[in-house]
C-alpha positions, -999 to +999 in steps of 0.1 A: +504-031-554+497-019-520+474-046-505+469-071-532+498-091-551+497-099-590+490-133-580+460-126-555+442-103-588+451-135-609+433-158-586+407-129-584+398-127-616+402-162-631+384-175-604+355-158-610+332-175-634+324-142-650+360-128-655+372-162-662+377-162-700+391-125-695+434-121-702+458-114-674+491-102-686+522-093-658+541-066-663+576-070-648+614-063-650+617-106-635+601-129-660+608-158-635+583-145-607+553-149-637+557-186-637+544-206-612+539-244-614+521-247-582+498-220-588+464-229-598+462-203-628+486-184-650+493-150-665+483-152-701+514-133-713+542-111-696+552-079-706+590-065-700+587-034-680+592-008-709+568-024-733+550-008-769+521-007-776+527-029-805+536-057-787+509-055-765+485-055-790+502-085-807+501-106-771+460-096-771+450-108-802+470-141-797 
């Protein structure tokens, strides 16, 4: 992303007591990056890069 990281959008979006309850899912190649114990919120799921539809529907509805 050109001027925002994933994180940044994260914080964005979770931080926001509107968006707050909405799901944040990564989409990478590096599963590592996604985690972040110092980070004050999460990604609610990570998708490889070449992900179905299938799976994320499955990773939605859970």
């Amino acid at each position: 992303m050109p001027k925002l990281t994933g994180w940044q959008v994260l914080e964005k979006i979770k931080s926001n007591k509107e968006l707050s309850q909405t799901k944040v899912m990564a989409n990478s190649a590096e599963q590592s990056f996604t985690k972040d114990n110092e980070a004050p919120y999460q990604f609610d799921a990570v998708l490889d890069k070449g992900f179905d539809l299938q799976t994320l529907s499955t990773l939605y509805n859970s």
